[in-house]
C-alpha positions in Angstrom: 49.2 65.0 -49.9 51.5 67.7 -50.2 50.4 71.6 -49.8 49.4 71.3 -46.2 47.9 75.2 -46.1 49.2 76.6 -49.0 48.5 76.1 -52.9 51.2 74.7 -55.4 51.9 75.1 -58.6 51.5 72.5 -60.8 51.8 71.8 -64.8 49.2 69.0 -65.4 48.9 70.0 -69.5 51.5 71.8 -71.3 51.4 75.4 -71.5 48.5 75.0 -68.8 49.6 76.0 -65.0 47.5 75.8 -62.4 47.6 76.3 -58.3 46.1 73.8 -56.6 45.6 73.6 -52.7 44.7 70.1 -51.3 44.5 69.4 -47.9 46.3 66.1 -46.5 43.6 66.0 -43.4 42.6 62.7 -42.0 39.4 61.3 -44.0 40.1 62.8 -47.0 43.6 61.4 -47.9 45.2 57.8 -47.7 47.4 57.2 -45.3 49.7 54.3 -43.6 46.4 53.4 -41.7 44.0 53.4 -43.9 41.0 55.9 -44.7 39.5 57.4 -41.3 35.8 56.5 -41.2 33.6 59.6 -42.0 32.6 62.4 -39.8 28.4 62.5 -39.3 28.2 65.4 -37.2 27.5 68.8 -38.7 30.4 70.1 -37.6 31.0 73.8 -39.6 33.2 73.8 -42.9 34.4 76.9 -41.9 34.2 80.4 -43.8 36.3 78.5 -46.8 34.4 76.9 -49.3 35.6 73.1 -49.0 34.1 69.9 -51.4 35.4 66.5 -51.6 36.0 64.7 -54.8 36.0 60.8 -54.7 38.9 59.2 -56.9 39.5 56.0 -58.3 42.9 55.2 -59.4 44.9 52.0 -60.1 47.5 51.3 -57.6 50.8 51.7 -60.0 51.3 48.2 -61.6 48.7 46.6 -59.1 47.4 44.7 -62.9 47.9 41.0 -63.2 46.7 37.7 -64.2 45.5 35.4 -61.5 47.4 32.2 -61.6 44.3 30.2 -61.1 41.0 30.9 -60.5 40.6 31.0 -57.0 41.2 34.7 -56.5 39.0 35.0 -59.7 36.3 33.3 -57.7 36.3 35.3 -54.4 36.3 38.5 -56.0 33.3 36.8 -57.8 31.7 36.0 -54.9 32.6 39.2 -53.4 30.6 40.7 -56.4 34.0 43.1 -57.0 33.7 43.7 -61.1 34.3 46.6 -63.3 30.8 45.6 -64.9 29.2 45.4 -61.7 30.2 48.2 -59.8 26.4 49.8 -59.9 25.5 46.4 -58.2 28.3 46.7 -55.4 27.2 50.3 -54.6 23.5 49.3 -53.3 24.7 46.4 -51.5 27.3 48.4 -50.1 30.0 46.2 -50.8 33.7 47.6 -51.0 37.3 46.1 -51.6 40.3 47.3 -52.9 40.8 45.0 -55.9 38.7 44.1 -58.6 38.4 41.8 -61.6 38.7 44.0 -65.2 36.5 41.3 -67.6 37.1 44.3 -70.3 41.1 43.1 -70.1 40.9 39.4 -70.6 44.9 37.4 -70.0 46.7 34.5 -71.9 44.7 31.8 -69.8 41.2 33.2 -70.4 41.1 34.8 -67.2 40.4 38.4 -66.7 42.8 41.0 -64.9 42.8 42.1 -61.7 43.5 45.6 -60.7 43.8 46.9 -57.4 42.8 50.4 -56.4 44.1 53.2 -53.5 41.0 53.7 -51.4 37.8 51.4 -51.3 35.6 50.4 -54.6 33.5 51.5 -56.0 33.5 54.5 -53.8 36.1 55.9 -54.8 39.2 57.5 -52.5 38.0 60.9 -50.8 40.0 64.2 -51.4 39.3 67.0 -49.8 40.1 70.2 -51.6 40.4 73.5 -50.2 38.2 75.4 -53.5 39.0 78.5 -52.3 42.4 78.2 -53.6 41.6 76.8 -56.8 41.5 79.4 -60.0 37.9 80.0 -60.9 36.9 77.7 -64.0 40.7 76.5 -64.2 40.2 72.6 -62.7 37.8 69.8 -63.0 37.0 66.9 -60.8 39.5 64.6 -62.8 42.4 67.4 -62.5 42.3 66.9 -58.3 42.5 63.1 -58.9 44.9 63.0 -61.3 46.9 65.3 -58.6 46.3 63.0 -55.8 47.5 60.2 -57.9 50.8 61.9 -58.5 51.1 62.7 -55.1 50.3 59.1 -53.7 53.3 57.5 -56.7 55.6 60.0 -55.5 55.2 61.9 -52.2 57.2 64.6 -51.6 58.1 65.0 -55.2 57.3 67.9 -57.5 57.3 65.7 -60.9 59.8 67.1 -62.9 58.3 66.0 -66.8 54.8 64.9 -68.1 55.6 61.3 -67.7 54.3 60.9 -64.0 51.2 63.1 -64.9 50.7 60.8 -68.2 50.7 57.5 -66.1 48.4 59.0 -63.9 45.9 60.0 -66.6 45.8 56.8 -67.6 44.8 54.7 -64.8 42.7 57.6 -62.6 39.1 58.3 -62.8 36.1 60.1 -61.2 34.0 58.3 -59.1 31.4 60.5 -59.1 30.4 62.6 -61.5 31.7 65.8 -59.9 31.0 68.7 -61.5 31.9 72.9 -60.9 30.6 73.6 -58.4 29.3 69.8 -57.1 32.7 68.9 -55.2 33.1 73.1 -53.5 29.9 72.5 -51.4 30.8 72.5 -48.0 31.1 68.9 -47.8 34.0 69.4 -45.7 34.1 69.8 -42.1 36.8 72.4 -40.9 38.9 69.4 -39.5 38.9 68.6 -43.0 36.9 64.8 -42.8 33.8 64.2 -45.3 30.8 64.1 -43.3 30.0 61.1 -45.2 30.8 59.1 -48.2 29.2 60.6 -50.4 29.4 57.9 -53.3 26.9 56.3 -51.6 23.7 58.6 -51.7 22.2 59.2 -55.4 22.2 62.1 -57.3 19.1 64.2 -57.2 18.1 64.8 -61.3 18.8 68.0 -61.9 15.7 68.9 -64.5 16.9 71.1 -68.0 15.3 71.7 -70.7 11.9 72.3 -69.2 8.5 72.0 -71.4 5.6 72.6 -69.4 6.5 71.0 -66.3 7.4 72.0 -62.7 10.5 70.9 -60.8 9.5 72.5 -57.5 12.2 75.0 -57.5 15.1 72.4 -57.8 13.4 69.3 -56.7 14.0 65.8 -57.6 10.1 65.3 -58.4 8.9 66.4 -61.8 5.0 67.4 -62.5 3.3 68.3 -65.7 1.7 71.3 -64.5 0.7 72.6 -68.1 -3.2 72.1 -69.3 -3.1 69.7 -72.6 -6.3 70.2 -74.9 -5.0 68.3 -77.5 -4.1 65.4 -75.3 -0.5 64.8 -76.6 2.9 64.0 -75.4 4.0 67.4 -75.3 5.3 68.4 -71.7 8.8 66.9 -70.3 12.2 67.2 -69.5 15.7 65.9 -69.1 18.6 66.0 -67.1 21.7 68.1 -66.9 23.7 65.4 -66.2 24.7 62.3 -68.1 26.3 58.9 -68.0 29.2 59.0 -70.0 32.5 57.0 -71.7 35.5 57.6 -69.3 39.0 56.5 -71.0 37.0 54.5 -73.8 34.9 52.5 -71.2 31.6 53.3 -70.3 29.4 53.6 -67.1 27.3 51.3 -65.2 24.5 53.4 -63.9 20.8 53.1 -63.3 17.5 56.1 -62.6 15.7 55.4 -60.5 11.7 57.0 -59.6 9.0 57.0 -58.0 5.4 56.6 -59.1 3.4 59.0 -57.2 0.9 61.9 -57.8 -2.4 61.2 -58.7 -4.0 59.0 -62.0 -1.8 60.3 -65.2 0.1 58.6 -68.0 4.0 59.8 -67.7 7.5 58.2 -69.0 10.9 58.1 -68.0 13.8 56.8 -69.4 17.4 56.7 -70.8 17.8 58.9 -73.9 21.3 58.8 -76.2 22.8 61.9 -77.2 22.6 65.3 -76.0 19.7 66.7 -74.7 16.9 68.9 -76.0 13.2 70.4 -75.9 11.4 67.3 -77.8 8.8 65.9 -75.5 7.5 63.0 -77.1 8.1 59.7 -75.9 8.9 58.0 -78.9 12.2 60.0 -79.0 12.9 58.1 -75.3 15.2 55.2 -76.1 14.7 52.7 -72.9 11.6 54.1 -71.1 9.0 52.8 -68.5 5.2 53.8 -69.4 3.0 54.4 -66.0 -0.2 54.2 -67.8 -3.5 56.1 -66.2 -5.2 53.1 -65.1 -2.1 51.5 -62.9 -0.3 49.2 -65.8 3.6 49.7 -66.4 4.9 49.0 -69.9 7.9 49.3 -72.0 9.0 52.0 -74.8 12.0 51.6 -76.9 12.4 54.3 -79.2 8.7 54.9 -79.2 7.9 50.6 -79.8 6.0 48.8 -77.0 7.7 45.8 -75.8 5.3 43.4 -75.3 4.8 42.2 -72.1 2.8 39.1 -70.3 -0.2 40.4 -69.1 -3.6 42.2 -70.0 -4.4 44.2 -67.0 -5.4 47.2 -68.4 -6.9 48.6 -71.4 -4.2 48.4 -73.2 -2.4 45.2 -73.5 0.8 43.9 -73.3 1.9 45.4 -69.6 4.4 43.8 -67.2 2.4 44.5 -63.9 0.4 46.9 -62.0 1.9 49.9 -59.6 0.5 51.6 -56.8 1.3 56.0 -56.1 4.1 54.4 -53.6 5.7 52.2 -56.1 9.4 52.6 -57.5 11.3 51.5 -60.5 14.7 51.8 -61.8 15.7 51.3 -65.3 20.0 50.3 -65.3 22.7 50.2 -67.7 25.5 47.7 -67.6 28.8 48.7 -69.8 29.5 46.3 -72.4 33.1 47.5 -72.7 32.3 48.4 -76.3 31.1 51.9 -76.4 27.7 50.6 -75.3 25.3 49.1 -72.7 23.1 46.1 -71.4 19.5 47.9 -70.4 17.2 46.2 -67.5 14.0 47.1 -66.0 13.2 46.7 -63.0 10.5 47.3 -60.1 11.8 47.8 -56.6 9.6 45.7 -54.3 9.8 45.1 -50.5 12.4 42.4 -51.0 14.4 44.7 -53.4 15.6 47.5 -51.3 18.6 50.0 -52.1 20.7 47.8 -50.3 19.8 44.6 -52.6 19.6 44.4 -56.1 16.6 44.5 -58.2 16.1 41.4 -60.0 14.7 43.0 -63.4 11.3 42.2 -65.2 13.0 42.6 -68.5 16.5 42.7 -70.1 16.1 44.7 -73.6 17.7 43.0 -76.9 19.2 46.7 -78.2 22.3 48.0 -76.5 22.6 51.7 -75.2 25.0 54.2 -76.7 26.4 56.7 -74.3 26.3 59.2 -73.7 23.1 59.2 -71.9 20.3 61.3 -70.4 17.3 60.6 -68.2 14.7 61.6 -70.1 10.5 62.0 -69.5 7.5 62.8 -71.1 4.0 63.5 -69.1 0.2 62.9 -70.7 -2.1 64.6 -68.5 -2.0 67.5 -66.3 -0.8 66.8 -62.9 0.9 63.8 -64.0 3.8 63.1 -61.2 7.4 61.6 -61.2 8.6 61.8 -57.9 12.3 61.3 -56.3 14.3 60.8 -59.4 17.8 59.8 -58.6 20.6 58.4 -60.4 23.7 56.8 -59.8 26.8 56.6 -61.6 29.8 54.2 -61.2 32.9 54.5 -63.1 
């Protein structure tokens, strides 16, 4: 990229300047070779704050109809889809092009698009924040600027047109947001540490109603008494899985059941979020019942599983405190999303993916939220992640 040390001014709305200083460093930046593997040492990012923002954009005119469906069927066997880039990202799978089933051609076949950098990672920018004007740029404004440099290098782009094409075939990998991408992930030879599109985000818990986050942790405990033995203690997230240029997200939360005997719920919600606790106002939720069943909640209904385990009937299984599950959304390409549940065993590991327990029959609306809801005091989820592919 261009700007080596120094920040340039660039238009990227009308009537809306703004100095931007990216650093063309190996790593961070495609080049003739290649992306450099990432740095692992903890090597110091230097007294400038420096993030790294993780890009996906089209290759310009890289869309096309296959001519037969071999291609179609190695990028199938690859597992390189749009709709299943969540999938790719836990069996760490990457390529550079990918089949678009939301974009179908004349012969029935879907497109195929082929991006700059690896999928569904994303391409690595490092950006030097100190440079950038406080509250001025977003995650999407550094890769819509390392698009523009990549289709013409060199080039300050003289009208919107360049910036427009951009727009429309860059996105964010991850959901980076102020201040997410300016925290030091940057080493001073300016190389991410590591890809960061790999490793979940920690839930970062709002709307708190008598629970505890442990001072910023991922694990969320009821920690308020509850005489009248109600749903009444919870919390969401901050951040959500949203629509990106009219698509959708694949995504999925995943937690853990630990903590002692308690009844607690975590889900997908739709909308924005807010202070109701209750776990009938959870749209796609797994129940960990006191006496070691799981069930499902939609919307506060019980879908009724196989098995009578427990007192209450109608459970898909039994959990231990060191059991995980993870709840996933699939975009439909239609402003919603295909919901599966799913319990991560010993042969389903982050690296392979979860075959799920139960598919629901209602689609999710984004946006999204992870939602919860605790019974009794003490009640525990622990190491709530989630991921986010777009």
């Amino acid at each position: 990229m261009r700007g080596f040390f120094t920040a340039r001014i660039r238009c990227l709305r009308v009537n809306w300047i703004w100095p931007l200083a990216l650093l063309a460093l190996p790593g961070c930046a495609l080049s003739a070779g290649g992306i450099a593997p990432p740095l692992t040492s903890n090597l110091d990012p230097g007294p400038e704050p420096s993030g790294v923002v993780f890009c996906q954009i089209e290759k310009p005119e890289s869309r096309h109809c296959p001519a037969d469906e071999q291609e179609i069927a190695d990028l199938v066997d690859a597992g390189f889809t749009l709709a299943a880039g969540a999938e790719a990202l836990i069996v760490k799978a990457t390529g550079t092009k990918v089949l678009d089933y939301s974009k179908i051609c004349d012969n029935g076949l879907p497109q195929v698009v082929e991006f700059e950098g690896p999928f569904p990672e994303g391409l690595p920018v490092c950006v030097d924040c100190s440079a950038r004007v406080p509250d001025g740029a977003s995650a999407l404004d550094v890769c819509i600027a390392q698009c523009e440099d990549l289709t013409a290098p060199g080039v300050v782009p003289a009208t919107a047109i360049t910036f427009a094409d951009c727009a429309n075939r860059t996105s964010v990998a991850v959901n980076a947001l102020e201040p997410t991408f300016c925290s030091g992930a940057c080493s001073d030879a300016g190389a991410a540490f590591v890809y960061q599109r790999r490793i979940p985000d920690p839930v970062v818990w709002k709307n708190q109603v008598g629970v505890d986050d442990g001072g910023g942790s991922s694990t969320l405990t009821r920690s308020a008494d509850n005489p009248t033995h109600m749903f009444d203690a919870g919390a969401d997230s901050g951040d959500t899985v949203d629509t990106v240029n009219d698509t959708g997200n694949d995504a999925y939360v995943e937690f853990t059941a630990s903590g002692p005997a308690a009844t607690r719920v975590a889900g997908f919600s739709e909308g924005p979020g807010d202070t109701n606790t209750d776990y009938h106002q959870i749209n796609f939720a797994i129940s960990l019942f006191s006496e070691g069943c799981y069930y499902v909640f939609e919307k506060g209904a019980q879908v009724i599983g196989p098995y009578n385990n427990c007192s209450a009937s109608g459970d898909f299984g039994t959990f231990g405190s060191t059991d995980k599950f993870r709840i996933s959304l699939k975009d439909k390409f239609d402003g919603t999303a295909e919901v599966s549940y799913a319990k991560v065993t010993g042969s389903c590991s982050t690296n392979i993916e979860c075959m799920p327990f139960y598919t629901s029959l209602t689609p999710a609306h984004y946006p999204l939220r992870v939602d919860t809801s605790f019974l009794e005091q003490g009640g525990q989820l622990g190491a709530v992640v989630l991921v986010r592919i777009r």
